[in-house]
C-alpha positions, 0 to 999 in steps of 0.5 A, a space after each residue: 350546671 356551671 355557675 358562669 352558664 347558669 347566669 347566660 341563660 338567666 341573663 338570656 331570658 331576662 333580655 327576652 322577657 324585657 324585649 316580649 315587654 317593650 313589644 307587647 307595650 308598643 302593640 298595645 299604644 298602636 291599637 289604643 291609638 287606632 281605638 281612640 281614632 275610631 271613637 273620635 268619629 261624631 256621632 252627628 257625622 255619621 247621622 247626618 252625611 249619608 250617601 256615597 262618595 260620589 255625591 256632594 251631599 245626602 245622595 244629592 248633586 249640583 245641577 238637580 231640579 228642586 223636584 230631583 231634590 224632593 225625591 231624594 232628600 229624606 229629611 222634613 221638608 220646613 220651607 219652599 220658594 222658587 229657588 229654595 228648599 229648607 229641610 229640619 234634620 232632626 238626631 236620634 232623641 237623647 236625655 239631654 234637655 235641648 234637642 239638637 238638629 240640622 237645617 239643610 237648605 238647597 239653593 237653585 239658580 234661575 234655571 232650577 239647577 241646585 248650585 248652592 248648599 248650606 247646612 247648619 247644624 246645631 250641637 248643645 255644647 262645644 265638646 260636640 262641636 269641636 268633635 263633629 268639626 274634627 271629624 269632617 276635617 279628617 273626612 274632607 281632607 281624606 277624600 280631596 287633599 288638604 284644605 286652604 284658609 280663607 280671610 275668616 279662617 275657615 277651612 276651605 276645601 276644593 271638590 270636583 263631581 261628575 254631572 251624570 246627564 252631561 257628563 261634564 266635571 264640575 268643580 266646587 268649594 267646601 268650607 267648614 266654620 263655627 255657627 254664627 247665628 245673628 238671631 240666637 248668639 248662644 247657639 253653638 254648631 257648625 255651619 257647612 256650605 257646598 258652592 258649585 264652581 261655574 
């Protein structure tokens, strides 16, 4: 074979190895960063927001009865009055020293219609913390667009649901914060509140 030939060939494919190399390194980024997506999902999100995308919450909606509400709610009924249910969500058990746990409270106006919920959720570090408020950002944002800021700096989100009795659209708030608990100022968590829109 003619030397100057020889070295097109060679040239040739020294090229294609180079290119076949910088696309196997562009695959490989996208699906690690594709897999670093998938992971960064809470694993306290996935416990503890069931339910399908039609309901604000745990398969419950604004405007049921409290009795509507204890039919639905999976979780350990703690505490009830007139116009509100306290449930205790307890997370799967681990080998962490301190248990980790929500409260979700439904709140009732005076024609037992639920209008408010409030959740907290208590994490035992901050790493976690961040995670789950990072993935109900990503959650949120996905489904109702992006959020506004309120005066404190939470992320503010605007819903809207279908009443499935009336039939009529209502709409409703979103807002996501760090827990801030008066009686334990170490507690670390998030704190998630759904307020109906009249």
């Amino acid at each position: 074979m003619r030397k100057d030939l020889q070295f097109t060939m060679y040239d040739l494919r020294s090229k294609n190895r180079n290119l076949f190399f910088i696309l196997c390194s562009f695959f490989i980024v996208i699906s690690c960063r594709h897999d670093a997506d998938e992971q960064a999902a809470s694993p306290y999100f996935t416990n503890f927001f069931t339910g399908n995308e039609a309901d604000v919450l745990r398969g419950i909606n604004f405007n049921m009865t409290a009795e509507d509400v204890k039919k639905t709610e999976q979780s350990r009924l703690y505490e009830t009055t007139a116009d509100h249910l306290f449930y205790v969500f307890s997370f799967p058990t681990d080998s962490t020293a301190f248990s980790e746990y929500a409260d979700v409270q439904y709140f009732f106006n005076e024609n037992n219609q639920l209008d408010v919920i409030a959740n907290h959720i208590y994490l035992n570090d901050t790493i976690q913390r961040d995670q789950l408020q990072h993935t109900l950002s990503q959650d949120l944002s996905k489904r109702f667009g992006k959020p506004e800021t309120n005066t404190a700096n939470d992320k503010v989100w605007t819903a809207d649901f279908k009443d499935k009795i009336s039939g009529k659209k209502y709409n409703y708030t979103i807002t996501v914060e760090r827990l801030e608990d008066e009686e334990d100022p170490e507690a670390i968590g998030v704190t998630i509140e759904y307020y109906l829109k009249r």
